[in-house]
CHARMM internal coordinates of N, CA and C (Angstrom, degrees):
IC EDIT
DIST 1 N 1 CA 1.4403
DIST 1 CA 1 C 1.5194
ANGL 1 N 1 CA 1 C 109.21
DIST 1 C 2 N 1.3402
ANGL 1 CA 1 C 2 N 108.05
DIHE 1 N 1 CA 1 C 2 N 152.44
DIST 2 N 2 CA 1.7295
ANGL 1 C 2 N 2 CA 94.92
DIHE 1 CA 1 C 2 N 2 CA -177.19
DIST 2 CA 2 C 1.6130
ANGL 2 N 2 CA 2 C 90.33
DIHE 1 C 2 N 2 CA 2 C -78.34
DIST 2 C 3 N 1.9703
ANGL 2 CA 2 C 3 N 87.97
DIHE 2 N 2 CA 2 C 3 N 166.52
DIST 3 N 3 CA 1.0352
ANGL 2 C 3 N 3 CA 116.90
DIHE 2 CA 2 C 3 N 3 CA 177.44
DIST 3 CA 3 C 1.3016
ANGL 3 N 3 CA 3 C 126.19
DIHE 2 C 3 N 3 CA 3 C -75.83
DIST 3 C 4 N 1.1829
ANGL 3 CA 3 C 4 N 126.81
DIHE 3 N 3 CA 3 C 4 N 91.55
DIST 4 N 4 CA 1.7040
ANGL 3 C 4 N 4 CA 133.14
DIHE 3 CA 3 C 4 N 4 CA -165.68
DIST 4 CA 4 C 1.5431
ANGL 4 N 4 CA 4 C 82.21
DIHE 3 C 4 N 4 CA 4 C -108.79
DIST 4 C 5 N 1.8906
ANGL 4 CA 4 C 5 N 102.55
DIHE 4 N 4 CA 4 C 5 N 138.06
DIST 5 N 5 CA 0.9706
ANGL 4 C 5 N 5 CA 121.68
DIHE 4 CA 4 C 5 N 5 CA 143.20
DIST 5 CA 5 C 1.7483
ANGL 5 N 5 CA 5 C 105.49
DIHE 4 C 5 N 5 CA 5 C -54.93
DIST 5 C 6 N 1.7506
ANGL 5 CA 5 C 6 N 112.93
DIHE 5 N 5 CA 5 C 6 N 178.64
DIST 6 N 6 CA 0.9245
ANGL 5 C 6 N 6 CA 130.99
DIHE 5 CA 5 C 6 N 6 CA 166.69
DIST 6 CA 6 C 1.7388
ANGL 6 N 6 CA 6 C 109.54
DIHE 5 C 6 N 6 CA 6 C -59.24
DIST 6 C 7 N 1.6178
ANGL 6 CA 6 C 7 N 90.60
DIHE 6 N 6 CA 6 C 7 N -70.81
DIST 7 N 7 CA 1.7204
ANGL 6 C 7 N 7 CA 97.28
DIHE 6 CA 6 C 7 N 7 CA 161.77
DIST 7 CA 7 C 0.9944
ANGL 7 N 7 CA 7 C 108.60
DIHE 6 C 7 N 7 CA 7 C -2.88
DIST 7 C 8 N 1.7071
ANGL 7 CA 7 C 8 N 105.47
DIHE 7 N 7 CA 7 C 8 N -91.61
DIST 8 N 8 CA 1.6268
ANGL 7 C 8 N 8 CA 135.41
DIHE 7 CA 7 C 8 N 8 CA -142.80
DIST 8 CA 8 C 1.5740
ANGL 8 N 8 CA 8 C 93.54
DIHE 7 C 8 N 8 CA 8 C -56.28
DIST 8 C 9 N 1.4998
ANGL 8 CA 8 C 9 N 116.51
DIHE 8 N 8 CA 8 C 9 N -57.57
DIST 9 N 9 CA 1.7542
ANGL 8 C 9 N 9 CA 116.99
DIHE 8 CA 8 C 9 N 9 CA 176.66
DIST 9 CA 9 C 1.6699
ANGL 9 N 9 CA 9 C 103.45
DIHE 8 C 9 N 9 CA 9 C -39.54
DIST 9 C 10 N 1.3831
ANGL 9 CA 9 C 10 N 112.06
DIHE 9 N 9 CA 9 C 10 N -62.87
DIST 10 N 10 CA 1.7553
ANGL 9 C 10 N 10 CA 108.86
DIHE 9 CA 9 C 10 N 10 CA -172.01
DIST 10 CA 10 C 1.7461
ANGL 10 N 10 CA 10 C 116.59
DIHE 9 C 10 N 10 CA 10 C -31.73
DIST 10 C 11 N 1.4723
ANGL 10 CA 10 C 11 N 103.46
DIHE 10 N 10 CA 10 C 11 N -37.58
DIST 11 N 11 CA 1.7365
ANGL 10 C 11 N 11 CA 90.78
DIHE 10 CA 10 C 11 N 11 CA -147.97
DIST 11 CA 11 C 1.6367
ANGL 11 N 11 CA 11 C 77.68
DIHE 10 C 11 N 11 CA 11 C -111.13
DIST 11 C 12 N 1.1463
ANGL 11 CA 11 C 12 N 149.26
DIHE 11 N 11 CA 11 C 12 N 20.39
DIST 12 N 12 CA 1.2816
ANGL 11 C 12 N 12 CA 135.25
DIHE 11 CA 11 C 12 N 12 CA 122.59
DIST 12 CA 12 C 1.3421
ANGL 12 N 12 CA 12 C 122.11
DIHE 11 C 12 N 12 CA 12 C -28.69
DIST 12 C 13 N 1.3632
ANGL 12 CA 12 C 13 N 117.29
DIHE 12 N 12 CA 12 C 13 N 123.28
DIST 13 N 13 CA 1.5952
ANGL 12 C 13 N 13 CA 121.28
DIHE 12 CA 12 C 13 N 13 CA 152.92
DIST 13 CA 13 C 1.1881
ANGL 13 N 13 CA 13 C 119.92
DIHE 12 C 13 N 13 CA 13 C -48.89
DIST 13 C 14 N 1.3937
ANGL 13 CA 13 C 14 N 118.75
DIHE 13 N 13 CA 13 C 14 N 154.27
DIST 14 N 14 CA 1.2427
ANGL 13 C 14 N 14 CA 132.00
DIHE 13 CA 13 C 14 N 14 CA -161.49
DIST 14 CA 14 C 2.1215
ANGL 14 N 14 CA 14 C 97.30
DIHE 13 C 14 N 14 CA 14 C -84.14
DIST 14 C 15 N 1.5713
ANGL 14 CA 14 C 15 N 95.20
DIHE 14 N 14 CA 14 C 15 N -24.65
DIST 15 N 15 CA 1.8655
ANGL 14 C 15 N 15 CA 89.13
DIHE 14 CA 14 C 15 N 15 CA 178.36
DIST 15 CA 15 C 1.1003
ANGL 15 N 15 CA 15 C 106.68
DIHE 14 C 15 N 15 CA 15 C -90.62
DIST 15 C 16 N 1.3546
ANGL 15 CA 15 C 16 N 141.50
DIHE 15 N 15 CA 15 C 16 N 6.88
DIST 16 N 16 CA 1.5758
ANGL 15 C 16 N 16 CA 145.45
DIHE 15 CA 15 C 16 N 16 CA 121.16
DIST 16 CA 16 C 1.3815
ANGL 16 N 16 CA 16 C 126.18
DIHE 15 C 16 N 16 CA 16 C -11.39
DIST 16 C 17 N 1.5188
ANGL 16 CA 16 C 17 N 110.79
DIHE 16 N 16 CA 16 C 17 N -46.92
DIST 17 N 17 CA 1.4547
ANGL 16 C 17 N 17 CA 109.32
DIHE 16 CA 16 C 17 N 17 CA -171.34
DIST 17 CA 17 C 1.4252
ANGL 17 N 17 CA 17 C 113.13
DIHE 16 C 17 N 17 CA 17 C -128.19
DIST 17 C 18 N 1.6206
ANGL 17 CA 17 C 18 N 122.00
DIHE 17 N 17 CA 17 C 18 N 141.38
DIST 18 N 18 CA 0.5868
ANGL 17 C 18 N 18 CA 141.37
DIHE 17 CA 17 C 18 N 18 CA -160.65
DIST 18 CA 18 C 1.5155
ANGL 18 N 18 CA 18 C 121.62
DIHE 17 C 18 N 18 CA 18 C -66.02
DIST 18 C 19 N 1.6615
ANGL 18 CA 18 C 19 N 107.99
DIHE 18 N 18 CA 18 C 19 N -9.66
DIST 19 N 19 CA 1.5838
ANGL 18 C 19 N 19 CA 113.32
DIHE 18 CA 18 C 19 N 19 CA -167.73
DIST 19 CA 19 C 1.6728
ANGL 19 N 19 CA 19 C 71.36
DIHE 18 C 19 N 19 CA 19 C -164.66
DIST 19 C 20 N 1.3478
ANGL 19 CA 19 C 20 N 126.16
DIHE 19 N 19 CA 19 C 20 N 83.56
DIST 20 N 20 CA 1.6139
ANGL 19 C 20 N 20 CA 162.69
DIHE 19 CA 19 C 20 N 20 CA 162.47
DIST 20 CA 20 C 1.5956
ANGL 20 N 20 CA 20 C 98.33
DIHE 19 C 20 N 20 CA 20 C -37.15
DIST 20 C 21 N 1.4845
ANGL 20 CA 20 C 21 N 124.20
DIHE 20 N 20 CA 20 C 21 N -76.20
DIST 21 N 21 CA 1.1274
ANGL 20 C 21 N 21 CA 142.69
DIHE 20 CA 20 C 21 N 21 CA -168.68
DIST 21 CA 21 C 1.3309
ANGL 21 N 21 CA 21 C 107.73
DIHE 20 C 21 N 21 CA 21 C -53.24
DIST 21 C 22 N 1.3817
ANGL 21 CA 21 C 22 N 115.47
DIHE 21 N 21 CA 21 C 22 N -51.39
DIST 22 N 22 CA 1.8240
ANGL 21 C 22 N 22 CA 130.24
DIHE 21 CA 21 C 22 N 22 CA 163.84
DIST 22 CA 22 C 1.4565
ANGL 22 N 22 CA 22 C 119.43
DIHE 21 C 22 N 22 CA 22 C -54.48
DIST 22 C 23 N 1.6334
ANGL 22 CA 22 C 23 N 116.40
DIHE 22 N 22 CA 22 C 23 N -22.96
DIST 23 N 23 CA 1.3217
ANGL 22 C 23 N 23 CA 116.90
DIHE 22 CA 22 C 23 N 23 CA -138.43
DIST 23 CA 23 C 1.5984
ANGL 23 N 23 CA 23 C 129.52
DIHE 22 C 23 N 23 CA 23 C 33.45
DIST 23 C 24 N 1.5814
ANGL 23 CA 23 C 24 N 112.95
DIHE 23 N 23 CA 23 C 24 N 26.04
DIST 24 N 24 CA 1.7181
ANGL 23 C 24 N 24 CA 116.24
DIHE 23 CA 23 C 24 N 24 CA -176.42
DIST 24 CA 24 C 1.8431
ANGL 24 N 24 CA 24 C 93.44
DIHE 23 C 24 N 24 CA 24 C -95.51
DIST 24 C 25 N 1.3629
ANGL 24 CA 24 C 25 N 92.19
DIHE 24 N 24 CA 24 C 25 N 160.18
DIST 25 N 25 CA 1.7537
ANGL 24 C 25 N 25 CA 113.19
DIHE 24 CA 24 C 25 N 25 CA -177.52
DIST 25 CA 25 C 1.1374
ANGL 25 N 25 CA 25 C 112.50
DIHE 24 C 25 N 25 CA 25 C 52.27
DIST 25 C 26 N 1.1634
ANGL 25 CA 25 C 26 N 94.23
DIHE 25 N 25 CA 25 C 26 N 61.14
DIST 26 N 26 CA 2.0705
ANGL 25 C 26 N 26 CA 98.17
DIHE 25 CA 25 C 26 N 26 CA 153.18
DIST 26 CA 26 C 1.3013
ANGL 26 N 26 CA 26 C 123.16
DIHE 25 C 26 N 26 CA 26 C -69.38
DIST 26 C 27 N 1.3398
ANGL 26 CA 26 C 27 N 103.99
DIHE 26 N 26 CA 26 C 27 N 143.40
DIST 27 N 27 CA 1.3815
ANGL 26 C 27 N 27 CA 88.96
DIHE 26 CA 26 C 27 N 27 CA -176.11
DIST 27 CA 27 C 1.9617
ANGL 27 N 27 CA 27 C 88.51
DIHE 26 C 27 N 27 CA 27 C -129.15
DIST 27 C 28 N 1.1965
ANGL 27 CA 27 C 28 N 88.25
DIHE 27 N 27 CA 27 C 28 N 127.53
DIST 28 N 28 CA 1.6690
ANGL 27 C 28 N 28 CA 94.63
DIHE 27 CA 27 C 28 N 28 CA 170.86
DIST 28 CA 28 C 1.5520
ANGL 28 N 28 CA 28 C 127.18
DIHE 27 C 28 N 28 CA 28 C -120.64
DIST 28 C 29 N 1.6505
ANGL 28 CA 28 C 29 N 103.17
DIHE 28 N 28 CA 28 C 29 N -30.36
DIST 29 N 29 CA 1.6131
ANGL 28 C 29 N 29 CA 110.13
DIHE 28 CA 28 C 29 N 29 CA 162.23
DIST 29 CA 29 C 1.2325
ANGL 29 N 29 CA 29 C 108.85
DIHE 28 C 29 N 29 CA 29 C -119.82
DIST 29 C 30 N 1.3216
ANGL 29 CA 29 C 30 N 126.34
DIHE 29 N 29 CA 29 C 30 N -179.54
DIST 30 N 30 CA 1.4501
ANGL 29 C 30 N 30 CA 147.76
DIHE 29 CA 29 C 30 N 30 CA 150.74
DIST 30 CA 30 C 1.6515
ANGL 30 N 30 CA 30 C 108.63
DIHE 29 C 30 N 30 CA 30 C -16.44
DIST 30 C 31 N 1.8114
ANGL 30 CA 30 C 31 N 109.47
DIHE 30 N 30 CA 30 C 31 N -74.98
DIST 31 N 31 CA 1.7029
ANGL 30 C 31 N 31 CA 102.42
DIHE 30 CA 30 C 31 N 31 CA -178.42
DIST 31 CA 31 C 1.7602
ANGL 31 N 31 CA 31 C 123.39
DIHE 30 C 31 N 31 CA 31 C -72.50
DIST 31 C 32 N 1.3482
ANGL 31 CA 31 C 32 N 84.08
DIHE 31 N 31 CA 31 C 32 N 10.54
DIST 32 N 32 CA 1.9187
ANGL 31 C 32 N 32 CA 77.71
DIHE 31 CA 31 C 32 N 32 CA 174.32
DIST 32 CA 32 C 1.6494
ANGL 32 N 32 CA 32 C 108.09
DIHE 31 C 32 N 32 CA 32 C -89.29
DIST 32 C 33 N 1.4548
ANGL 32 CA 32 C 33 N 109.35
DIHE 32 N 32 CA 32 C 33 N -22.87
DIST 33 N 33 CA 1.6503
ANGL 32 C 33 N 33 CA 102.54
DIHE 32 CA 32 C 33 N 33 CA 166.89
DIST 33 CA 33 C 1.0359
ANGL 33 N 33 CA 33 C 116.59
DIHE 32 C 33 N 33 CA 33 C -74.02
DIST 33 C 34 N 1.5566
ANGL 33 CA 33 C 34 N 127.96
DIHE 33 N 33 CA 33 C 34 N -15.68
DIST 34 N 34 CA 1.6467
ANGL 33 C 34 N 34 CA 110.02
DIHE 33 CA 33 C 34 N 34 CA 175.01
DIST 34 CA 34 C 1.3015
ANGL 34 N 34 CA 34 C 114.36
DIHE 33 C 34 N 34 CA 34 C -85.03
DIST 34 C 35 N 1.7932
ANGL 34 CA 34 C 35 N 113.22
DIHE 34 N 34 CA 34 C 35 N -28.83
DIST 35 N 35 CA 1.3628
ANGL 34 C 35 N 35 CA 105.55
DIHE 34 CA 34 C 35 N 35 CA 173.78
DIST 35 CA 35 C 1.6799
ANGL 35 N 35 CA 35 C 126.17
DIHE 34 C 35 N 35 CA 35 C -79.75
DIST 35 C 36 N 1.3239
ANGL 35 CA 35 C 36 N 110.31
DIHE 35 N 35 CA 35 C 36 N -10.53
DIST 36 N 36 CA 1.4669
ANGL 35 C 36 N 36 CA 117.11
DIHE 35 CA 35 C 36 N 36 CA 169.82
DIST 36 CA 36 C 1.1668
ANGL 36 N 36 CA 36 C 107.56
DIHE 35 C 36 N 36 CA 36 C -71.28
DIST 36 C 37 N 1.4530
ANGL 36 CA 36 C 37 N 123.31
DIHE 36 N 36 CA 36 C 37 N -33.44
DIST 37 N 37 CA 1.6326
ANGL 36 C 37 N 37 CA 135.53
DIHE 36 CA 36 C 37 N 37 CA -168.87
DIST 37 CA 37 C 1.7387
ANGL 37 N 37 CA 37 C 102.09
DIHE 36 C 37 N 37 CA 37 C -75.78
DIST 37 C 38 N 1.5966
ANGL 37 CA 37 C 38 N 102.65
DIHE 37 N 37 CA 37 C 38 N -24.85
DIST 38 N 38 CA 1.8236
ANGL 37 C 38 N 38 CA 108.34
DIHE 37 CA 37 C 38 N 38 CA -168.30
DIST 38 CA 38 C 1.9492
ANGL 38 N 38 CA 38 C 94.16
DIHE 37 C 38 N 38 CA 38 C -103.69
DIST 38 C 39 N 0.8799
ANGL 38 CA 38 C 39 N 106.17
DIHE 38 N 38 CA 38 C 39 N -2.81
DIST 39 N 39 CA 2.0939
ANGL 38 C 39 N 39 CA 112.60
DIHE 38 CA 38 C 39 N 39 CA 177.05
DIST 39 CA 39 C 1.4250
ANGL 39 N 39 CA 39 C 119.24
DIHE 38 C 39 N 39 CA 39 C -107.22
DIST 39 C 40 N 1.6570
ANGL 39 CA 39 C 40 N 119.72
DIHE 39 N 39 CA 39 C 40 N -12.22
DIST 40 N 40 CA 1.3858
ANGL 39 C 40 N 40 CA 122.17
DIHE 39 CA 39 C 40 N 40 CA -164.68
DIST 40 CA 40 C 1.5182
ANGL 40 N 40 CA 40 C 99.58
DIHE 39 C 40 N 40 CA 40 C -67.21
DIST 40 C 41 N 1.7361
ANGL 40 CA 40 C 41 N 115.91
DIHE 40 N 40 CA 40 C 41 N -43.11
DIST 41 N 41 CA 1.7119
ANGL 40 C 41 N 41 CA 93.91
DIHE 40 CA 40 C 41 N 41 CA 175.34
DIST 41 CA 41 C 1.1295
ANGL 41 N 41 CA 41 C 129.58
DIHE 40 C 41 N 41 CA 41 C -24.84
DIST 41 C 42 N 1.7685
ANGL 41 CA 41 C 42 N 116.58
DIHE 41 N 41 CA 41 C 42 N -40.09
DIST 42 N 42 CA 1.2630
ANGL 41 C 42 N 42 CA 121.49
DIHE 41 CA 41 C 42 N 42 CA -156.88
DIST 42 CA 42 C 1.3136
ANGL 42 N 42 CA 42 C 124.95
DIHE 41 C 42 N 42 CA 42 C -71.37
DIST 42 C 43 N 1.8040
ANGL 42 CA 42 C 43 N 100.44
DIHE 42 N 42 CA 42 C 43 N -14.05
DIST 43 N 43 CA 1.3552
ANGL 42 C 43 N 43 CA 110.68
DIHE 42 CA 42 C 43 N 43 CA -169.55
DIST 43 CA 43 C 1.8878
ANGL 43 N 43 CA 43 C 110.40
DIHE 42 C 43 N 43 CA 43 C -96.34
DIST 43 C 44 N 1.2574
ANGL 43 CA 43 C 44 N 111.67
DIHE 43 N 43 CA 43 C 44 N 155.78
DIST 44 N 44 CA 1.4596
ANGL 43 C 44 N 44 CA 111.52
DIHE 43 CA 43 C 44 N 44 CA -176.36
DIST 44 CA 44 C 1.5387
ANGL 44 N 44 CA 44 C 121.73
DIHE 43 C 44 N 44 CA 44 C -46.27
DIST 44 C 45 N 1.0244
ANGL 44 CA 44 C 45 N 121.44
DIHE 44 N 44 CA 44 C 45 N 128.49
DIST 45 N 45 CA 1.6397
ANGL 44 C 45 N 45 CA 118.93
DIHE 44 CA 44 C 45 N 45 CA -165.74
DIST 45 CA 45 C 1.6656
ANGL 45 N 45 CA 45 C 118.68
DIHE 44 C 45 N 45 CA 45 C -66.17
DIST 45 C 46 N 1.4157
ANGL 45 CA 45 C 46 N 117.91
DIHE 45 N 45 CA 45 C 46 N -28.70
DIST 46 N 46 CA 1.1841
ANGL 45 C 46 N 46 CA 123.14
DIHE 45 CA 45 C 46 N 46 CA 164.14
DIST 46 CA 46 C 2.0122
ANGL 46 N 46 CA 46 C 110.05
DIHE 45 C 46 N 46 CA 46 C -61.72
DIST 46 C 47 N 1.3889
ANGL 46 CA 46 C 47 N 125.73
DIHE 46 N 46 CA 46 C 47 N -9.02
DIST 47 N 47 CA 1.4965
ANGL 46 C 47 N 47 CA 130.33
DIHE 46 CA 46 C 47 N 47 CA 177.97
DIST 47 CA 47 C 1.4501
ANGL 47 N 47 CA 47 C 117.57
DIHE 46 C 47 N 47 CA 47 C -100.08
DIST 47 C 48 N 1.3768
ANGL 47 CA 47 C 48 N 103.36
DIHE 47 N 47 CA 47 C 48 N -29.56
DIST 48 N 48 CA 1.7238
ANGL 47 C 48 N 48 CA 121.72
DIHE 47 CA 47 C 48 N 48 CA -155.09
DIST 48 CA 48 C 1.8479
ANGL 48 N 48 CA 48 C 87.99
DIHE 47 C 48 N 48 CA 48 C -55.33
DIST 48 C 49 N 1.2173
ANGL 48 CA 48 C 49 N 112.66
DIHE 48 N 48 CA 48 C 49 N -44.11
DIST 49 N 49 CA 1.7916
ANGL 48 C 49 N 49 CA 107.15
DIHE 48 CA 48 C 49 N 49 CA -146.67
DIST 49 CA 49 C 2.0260
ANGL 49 N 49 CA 49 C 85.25
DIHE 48 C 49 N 49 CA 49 C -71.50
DIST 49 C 50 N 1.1369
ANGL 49 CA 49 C 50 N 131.49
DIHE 49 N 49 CA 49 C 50 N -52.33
DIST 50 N 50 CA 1.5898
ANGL 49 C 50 N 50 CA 133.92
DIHE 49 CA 49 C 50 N 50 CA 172.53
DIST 50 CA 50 C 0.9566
ANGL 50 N 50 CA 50 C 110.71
DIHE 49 C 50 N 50 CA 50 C -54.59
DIST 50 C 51 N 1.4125
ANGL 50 CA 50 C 51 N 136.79
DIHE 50 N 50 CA 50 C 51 N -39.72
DIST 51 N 51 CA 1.4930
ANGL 50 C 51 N 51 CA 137.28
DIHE 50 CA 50 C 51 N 51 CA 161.76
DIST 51 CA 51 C 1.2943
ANGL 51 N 51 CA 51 C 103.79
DIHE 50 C 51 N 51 CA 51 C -34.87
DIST 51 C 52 N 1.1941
ANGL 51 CA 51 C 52 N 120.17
DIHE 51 N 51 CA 51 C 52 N -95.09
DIST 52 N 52 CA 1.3733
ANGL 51 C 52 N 52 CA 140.31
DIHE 51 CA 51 C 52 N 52 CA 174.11
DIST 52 CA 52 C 1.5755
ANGL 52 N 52 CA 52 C 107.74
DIHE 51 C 52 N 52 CA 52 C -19.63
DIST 52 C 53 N 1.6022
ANGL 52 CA 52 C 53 N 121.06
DIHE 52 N 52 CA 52 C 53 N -57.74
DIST 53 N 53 CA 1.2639
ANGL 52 C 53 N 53 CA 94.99
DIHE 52 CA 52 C 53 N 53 CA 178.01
DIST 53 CA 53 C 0.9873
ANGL 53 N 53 CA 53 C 135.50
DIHE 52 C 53 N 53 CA 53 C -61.56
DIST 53 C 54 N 1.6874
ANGL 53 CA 53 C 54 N 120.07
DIHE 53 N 53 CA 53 C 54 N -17.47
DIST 54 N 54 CA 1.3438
ANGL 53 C 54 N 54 CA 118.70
DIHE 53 CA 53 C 54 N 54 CA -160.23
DIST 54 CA 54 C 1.6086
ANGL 54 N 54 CA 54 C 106.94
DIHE 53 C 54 N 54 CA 54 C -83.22
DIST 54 C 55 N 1.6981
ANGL 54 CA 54 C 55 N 89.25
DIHE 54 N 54 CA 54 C 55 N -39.22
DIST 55 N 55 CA 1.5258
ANGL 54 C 55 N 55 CA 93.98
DIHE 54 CA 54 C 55 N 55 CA 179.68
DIST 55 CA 55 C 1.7525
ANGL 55 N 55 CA 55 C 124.43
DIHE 54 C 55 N 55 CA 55 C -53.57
DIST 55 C 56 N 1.1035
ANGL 55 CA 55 C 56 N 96.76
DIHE 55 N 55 CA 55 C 56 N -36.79
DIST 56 N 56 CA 1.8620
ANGL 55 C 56 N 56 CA 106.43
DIHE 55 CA 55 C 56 N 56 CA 172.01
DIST 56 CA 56 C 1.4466
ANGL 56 N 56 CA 56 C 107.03
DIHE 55 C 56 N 56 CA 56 C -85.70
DIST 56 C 57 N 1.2614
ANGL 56 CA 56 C 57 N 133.90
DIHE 56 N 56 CA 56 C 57 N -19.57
DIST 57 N 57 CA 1.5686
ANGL 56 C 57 N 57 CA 111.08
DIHE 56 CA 56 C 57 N 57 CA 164.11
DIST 57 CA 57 C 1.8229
ANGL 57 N 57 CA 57 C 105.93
DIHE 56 C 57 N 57 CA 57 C -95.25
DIST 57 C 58 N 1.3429
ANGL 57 CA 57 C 58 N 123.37
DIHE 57 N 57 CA 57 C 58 N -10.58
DIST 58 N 58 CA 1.6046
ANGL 57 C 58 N 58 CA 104.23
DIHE 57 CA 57 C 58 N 58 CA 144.75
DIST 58 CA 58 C 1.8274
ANGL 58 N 58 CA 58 C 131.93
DIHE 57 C 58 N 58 CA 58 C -87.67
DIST 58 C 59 N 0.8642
ANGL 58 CA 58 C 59 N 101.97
DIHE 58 N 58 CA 58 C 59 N -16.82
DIST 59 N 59 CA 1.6712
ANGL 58 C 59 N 59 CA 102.93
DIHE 58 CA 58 C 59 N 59 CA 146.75
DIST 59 CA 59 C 1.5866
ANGL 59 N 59 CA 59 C 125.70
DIHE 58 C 59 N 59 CA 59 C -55.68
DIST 59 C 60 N 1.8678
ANGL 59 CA 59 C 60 N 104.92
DIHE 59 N 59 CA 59 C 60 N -53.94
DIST 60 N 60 CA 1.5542
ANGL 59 C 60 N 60 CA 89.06
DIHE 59 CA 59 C 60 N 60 CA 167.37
DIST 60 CA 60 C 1.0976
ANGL 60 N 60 CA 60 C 115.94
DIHE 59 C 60 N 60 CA 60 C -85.88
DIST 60 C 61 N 1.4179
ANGL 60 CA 60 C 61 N 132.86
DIHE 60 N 60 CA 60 C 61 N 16.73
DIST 61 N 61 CA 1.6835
ANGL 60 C 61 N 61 CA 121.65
DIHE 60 CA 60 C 61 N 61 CA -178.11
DIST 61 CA 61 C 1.7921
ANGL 61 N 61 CA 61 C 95.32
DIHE 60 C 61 N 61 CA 61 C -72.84
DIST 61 C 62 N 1.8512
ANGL 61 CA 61 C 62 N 92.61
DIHE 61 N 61 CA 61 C 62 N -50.70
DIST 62 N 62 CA 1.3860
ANGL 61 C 62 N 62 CA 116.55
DIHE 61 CA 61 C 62 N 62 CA -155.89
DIST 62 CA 62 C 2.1690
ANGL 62 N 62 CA 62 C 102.17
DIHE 61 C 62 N 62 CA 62 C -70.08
DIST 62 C 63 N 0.7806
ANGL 62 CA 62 C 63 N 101.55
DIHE 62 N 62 CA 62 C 63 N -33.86
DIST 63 N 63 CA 1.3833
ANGL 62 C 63 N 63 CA 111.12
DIHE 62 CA 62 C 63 N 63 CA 176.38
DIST 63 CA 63 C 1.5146
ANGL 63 N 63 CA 63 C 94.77
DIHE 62 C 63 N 63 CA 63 C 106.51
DIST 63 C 64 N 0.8104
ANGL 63 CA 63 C 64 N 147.36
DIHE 63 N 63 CA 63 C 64 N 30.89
DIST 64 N 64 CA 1.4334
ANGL 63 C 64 N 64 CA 140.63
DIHE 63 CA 63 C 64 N 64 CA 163.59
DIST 64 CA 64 C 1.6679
ANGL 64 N 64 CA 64 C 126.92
DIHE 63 C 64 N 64 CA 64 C -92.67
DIST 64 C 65 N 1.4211
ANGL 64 CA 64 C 65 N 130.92
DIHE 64 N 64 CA 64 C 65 N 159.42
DIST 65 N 65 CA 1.1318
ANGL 64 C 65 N 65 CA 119.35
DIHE 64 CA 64 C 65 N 65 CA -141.65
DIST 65 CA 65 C 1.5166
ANGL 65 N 65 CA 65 C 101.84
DIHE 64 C 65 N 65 CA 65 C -98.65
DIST 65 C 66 N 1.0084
ANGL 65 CA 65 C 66 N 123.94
DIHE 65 N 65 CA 65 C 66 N 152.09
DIST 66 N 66 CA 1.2553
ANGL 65 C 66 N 66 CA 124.05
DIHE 65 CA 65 C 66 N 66 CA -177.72
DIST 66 CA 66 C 1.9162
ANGL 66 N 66 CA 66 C 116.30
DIHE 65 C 66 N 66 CA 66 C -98.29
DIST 66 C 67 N 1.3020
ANGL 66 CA 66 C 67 N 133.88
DIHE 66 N 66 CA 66 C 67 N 127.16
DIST 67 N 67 CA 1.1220
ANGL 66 C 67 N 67 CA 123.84
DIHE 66 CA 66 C 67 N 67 CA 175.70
DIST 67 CA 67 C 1.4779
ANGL 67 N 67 CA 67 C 129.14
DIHE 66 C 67 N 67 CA 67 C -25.03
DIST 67 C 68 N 0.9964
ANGL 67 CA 67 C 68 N 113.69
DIHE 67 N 67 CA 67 C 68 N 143.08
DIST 68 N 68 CA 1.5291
ANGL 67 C 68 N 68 CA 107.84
DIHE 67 CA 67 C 68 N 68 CA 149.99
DIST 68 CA 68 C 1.5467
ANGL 68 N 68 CA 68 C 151.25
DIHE 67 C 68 N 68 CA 68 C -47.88
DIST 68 C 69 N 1.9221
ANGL 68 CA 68 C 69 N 90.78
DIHE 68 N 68 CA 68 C 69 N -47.83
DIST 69 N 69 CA 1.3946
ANGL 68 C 69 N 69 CA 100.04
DIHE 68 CA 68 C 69 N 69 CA 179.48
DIST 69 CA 69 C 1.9497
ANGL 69 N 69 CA 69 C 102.10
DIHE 68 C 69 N 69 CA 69 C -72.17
DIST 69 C 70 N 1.1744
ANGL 69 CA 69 C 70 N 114.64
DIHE 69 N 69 CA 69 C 70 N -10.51
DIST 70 N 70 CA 1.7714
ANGL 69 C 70 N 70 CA 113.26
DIHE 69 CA 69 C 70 N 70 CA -163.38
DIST 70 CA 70 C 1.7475
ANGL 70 N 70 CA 70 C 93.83
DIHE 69 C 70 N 70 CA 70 C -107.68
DIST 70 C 71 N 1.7729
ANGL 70 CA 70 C 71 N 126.97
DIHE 70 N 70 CA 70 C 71 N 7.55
DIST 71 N 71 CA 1.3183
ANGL 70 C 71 N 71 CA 112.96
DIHE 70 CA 70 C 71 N 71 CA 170.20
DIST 71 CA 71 C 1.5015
ANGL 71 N 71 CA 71 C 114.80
DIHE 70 C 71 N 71 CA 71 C -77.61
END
COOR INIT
IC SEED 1 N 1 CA 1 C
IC BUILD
C-alpha cells in the first residue's frame, strides 16, 4: 500500500477507502488495489463481498487496473 503518513491517511476522503467506516483500504495509486485485493482476507467475511465492490468501482473511477483473480 502506499506509504501514507497518518496525516496523509486523515485528509483522505472517505470514497478513498475501501471499508470508509474503518478508514482501511485506501486506495490512492494503481498498487494499492492489488494489495487491498491481496489483504481482503483480513477483513470480516460478512464485509469482504462490499469491500470488494467498492474497491473495483474506485479503481474504475480512478482508472486503475483491476486484478485478475477479481475480473
Amino acid at each position: 500500500m502506499s506509504n501514507l503518513s497518518q496525516a496523509e491517511r486523515d485528509k483522505l476522503p472517505l470514497s478513498s477507502f475501501g471499508d470508509p467506516a474503518n478508514r482501511k483500504y485506501p486506495i490512492v495509486d494503481a498498487s494499492d488495489v492489488s494489495d487491498a485485493a491481496s489483504l481482503i482476507g483480513k477483513a470480516p467475511a460478512f464485509k469482504r463481498a462490499a469491500i470488494k465492490a467498492r474497491i473495483i468501482a474506485i479503481a474504475r473511477r480512478k482508472g486503475f487496473p483491476i486484478p485478475d483473480a477479481w475480473k
